[in-house]
C-alpha positions in Angstrom: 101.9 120.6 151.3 98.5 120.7 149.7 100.4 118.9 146.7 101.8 116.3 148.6 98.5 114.9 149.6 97.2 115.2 146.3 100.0 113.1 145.2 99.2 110.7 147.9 101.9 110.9 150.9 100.3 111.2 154.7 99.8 114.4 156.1 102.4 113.0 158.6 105.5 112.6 156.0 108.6 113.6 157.2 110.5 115.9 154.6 113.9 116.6 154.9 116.1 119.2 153.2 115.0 123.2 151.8 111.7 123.9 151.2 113.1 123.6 147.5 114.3 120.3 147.9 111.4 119.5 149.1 108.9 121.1 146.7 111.2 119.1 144.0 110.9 115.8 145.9 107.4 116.6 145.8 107.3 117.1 141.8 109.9 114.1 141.0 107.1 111.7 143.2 104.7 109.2 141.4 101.9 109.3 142.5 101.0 106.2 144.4 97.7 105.9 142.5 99.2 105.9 139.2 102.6 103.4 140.2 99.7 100.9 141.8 98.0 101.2 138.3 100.7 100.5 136.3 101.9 97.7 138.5 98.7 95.7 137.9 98.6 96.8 134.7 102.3 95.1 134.1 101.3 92.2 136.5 98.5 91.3 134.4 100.7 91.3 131.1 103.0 89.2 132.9 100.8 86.3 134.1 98.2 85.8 131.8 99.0 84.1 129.0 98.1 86.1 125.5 94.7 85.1 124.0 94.2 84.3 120.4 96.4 83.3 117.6 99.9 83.7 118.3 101.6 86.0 115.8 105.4 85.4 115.2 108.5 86.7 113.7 109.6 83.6 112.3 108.0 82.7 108.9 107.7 79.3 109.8 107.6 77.7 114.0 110.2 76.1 114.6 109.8 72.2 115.6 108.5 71.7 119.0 108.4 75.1 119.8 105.2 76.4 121.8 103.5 79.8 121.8 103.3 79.6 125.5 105.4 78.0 127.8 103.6 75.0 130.1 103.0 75.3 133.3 104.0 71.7 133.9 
């Protein structure tokens, strides 16, 4: 269970199944660490707007098109 805690359940999870099903419960986990890291991570690409020039596929913007969208 030493790996549990190091993958960040509570000493006072309840398992159910084997002790294989368990130890692969275990192993399929994220740990809650890294899943809270890449959540911030993916909420900070997803509300802030991009900085600098805007780079684009098109060759040429087309009319009344905005890098961003407003707010408003």
């Amino acid at each position: 269970m030493e790996v549990a805690l190091l993958q960040g359940f509570q000493l006072d999870y309840k398992w159910a199944g084997s002790k294989i099903c368990i130890a692969c419960q275990i192993d399929n986990a994220v740990p809650v660490g890294l899943a809270r890291a890449i959540a911030g991570a993916l909420h900070h690409c997803l509300c802030t707007p991009p900085c600098g020039p805007q780079r684009s596929r098109r060759s040429t913007p087309s009319p009344g098109s905005q890098p961003w969208p407003s707010s408003a």
